[in-house]
Structure formats: C-alpha cells, structure tokens
PyMOL commands that place a pseudoatom at each C-alpha (Angstrom):
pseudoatom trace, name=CA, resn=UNK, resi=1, chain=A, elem=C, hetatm=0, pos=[-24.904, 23.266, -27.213]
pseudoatom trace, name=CA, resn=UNK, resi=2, chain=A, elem=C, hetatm=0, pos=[-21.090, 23.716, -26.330]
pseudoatom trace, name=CA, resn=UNK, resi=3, chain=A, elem=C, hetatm=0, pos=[-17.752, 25.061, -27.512]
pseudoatom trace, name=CA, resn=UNK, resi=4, chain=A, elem=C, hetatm=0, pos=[-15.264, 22.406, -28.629]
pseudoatom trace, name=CA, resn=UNK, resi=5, chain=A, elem=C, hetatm=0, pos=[-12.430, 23.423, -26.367]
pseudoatom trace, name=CA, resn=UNK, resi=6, chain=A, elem=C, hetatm=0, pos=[-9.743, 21.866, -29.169]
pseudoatom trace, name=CA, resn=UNK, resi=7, chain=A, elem=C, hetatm=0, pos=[-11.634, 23.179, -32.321]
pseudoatom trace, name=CA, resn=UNK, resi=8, chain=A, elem=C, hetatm=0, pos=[-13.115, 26.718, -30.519]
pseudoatom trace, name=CA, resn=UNK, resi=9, chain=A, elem=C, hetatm=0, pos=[-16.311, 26.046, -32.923]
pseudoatom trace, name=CA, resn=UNK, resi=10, chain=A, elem=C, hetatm=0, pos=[-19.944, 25.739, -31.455]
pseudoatom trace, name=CA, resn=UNK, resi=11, chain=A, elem=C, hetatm=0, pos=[-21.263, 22.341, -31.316]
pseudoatom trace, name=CA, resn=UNK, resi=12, chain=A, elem=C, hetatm=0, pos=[-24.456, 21.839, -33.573]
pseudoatom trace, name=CA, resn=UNK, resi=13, chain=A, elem=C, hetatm=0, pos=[-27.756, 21.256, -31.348]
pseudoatom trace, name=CA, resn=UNK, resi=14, chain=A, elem=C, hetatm=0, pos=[-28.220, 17.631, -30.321]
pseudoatom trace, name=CA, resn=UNK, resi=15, chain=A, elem=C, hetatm=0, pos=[-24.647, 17.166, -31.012]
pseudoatom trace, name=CA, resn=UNK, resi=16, chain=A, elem=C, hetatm=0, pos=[-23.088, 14.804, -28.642]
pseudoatom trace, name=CA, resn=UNK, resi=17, chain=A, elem=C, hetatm=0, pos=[-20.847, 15.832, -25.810]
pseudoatom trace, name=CA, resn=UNK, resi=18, chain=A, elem=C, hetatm=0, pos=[-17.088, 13.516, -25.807]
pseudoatom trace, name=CA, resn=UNK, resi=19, chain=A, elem=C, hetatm=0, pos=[-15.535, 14.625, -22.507]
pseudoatom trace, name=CA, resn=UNK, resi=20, chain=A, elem=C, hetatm=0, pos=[-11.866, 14.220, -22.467]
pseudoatom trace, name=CA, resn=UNK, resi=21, chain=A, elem=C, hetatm=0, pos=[-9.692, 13.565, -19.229]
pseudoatom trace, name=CA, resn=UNK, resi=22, chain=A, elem=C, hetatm=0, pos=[-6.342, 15.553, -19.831]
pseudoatom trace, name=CA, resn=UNK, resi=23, chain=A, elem=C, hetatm=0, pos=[-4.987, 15.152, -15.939]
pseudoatom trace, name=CA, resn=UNK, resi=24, chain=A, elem=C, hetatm=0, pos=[-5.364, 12.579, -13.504]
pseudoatom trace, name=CA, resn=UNK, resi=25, chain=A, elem=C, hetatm=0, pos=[-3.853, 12.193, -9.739]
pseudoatom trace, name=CA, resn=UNK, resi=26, chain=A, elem=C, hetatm=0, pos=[-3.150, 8.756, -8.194]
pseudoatom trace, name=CA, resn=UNK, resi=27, chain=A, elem=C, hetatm=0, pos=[-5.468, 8.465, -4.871]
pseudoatom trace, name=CA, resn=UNK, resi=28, chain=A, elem=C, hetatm=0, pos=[-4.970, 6.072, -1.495]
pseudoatom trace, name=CA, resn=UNK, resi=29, chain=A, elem=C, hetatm=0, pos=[-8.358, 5.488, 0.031]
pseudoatom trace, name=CA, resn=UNK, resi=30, chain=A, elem=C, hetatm=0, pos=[-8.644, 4.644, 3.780]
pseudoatom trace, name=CA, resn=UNK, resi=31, chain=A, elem=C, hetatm=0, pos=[-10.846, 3.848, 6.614]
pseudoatom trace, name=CA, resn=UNK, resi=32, chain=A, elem=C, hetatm=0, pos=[-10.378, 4.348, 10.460]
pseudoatom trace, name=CA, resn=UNK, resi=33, chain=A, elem=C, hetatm=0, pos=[-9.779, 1.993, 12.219]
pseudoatom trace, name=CA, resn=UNK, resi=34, chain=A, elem=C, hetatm=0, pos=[-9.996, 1.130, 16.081]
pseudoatom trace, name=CA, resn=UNK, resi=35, chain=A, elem=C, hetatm=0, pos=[-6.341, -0.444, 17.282]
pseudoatom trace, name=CA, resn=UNK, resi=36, chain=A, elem=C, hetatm=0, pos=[-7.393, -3.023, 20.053]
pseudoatom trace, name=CA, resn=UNK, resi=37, chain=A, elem=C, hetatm=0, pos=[-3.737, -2.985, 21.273]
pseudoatom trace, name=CA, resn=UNK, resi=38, chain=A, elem=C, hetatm=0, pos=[-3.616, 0.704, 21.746]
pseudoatom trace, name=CA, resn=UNK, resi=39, chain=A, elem=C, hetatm=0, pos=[-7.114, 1.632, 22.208]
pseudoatom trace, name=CA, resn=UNK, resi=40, chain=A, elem=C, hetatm=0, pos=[-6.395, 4.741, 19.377]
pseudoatom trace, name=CA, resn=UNK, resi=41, chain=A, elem=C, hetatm=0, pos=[-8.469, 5.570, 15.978]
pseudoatom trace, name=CA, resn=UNK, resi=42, chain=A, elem=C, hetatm=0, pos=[-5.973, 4.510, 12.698]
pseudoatom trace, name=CA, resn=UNK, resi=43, chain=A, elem=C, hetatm=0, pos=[-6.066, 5.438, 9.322]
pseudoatom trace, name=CA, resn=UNK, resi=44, chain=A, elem=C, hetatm=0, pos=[-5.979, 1.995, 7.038]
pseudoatom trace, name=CA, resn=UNK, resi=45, chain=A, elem=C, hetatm=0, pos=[-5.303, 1.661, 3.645]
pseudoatom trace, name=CA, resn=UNK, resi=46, chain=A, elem=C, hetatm=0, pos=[-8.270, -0.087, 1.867]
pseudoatom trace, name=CA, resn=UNK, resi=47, chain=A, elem=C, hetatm=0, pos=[-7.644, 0.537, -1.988]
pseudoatom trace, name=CA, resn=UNK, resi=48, chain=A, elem=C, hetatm=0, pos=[-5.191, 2.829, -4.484]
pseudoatom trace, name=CA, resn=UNK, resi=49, chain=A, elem=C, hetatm=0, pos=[-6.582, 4.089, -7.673]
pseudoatom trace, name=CA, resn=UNK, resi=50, chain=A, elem=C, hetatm=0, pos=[-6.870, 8.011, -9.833]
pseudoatom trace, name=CA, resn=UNK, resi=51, chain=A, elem=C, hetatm=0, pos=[-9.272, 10.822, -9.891]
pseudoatom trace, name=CA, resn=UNK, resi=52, chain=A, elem=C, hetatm=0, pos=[-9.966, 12.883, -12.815]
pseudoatom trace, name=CA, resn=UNK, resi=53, chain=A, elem=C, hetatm=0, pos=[-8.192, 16.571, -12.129]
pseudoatom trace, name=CA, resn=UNK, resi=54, chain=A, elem=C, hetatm=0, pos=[-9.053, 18.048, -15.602]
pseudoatom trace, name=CA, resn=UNK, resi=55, chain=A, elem=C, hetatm=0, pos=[-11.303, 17.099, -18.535]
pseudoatom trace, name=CA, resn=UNK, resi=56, chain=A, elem=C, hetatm=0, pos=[-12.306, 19.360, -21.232]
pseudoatom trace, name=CA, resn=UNK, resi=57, chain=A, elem=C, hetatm=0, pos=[-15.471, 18.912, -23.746]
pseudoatom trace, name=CA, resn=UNK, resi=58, chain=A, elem=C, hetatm=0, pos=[-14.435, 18.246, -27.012]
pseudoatom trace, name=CA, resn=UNK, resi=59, chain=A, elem=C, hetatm=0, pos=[-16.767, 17.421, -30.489]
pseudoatom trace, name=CA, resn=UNK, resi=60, chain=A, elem=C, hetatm=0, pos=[-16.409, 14.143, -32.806]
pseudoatom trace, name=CA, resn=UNK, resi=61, chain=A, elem=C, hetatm=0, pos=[-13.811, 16.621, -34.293]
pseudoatom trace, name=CA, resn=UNK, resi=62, chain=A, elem=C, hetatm=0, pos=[-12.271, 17.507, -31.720]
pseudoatom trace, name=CA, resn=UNK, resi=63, chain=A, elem=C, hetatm=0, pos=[-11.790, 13.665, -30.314]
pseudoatom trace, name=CA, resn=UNK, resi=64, chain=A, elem=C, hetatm=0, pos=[-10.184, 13.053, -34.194]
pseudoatom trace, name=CA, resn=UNK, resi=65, chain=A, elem=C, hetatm=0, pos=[-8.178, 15.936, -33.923]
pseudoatom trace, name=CA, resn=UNK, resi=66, chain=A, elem=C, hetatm=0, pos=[-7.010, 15.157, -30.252]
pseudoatom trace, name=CA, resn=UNK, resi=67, chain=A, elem=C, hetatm=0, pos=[-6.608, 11.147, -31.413]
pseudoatom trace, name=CA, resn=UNK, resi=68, chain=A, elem=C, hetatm=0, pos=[-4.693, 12.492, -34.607]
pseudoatom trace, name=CA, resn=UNK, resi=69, chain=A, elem=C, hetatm=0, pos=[-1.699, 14.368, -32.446]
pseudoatom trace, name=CA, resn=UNK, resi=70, chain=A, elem=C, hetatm=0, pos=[1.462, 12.876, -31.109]
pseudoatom trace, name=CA, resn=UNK, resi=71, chain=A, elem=C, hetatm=0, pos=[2.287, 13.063, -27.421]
pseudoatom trace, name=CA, resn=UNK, resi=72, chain=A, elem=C, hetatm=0, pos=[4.300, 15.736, -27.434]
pseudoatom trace, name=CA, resn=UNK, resi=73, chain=A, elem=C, hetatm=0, pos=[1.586, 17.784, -29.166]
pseudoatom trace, name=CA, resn=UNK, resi=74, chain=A, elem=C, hetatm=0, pos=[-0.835, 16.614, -26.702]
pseudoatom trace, name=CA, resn=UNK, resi=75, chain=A, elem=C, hetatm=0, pos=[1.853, 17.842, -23.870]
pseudoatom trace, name=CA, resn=UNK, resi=76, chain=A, elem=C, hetatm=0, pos=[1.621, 21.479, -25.774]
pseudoatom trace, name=CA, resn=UNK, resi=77, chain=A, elem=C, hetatm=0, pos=[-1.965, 21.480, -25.011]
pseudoatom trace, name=CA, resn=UNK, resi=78, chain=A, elem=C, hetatm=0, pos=[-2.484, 20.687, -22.135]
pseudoatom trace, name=CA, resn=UNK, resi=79, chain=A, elem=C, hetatm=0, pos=[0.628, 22.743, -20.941]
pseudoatom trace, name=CA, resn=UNK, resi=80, chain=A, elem=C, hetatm=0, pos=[-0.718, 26.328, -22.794]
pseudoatom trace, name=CA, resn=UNK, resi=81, chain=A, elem=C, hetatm=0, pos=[-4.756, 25.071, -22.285]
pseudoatom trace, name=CA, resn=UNK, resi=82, chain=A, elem=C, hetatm=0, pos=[-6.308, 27.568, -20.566]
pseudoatom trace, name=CA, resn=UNK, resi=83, chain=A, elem=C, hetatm=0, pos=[-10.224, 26.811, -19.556]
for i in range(1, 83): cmd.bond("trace and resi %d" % i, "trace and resi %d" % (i + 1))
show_as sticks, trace
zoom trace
C-alpha cells in the first residue's frame, strides 16, 4: 500500500504502483582516457542522455488526474510539491 501523492488517498492493497518522473537533468557520460601524445589521463565524452531527479507515486487516479491537467497546472505542482 501507498499514498497517491496527487490524490493524498491510500492506495487499495494489490493496487498497482504508476511512478511518475516530474524532473529530469541532461547527463554527459565519459571515460578516461590515456593521451599517447602527452602521456596524461583524459576525460572523453562517450554518450549524452537524462537522469530522473524526481518522481512521485501516483494511483490509476492520480495518472488520469495528472494526464487530465494543462502544463501550466502541471508547473503549479511540481513548483508547490512538497515530498
């Protein structure tokens, strides 16, 4: 069991869990590297991408609710959310 973090109701038991990313980061990933030239240790870039910052668990209602808002009511949420 859980708390709907949109809804603030207890989830039944056995009810399934939606979890809900609200904030992401973008993320550079890199490797070290051995210059030959210099003979020094570099940092490489092998790949870009995100990382999940926030999520919050949310019910089937909450996910309608959530899916039923426009973006600047979503933008309220997140911005007074408080977990």
């Amino acid at each position: 069991m859980y708390i709907c973090q949109i809804t603030k109701r207890h989830s039944e038991k056995g009810q399934k869990l939606n979890k809900l990313v609200i904030a992401t980061r973008d993320r550079v990933y890199t490797k070290k590297v051995r210059n030959e030239e210099t003979n020094r240790w570099e940092d490489v870039e092998i790949g870009r991408g995100w990382e999940i910052v926030r999520e919050i668990n949310v019910s089937a209602q909450g996910l309608e609710q959530w899916n039923s808002w426009s973006q600047e009511e979503k933008d309220l949420f997140i911005k007074q959310f408080r977990g």
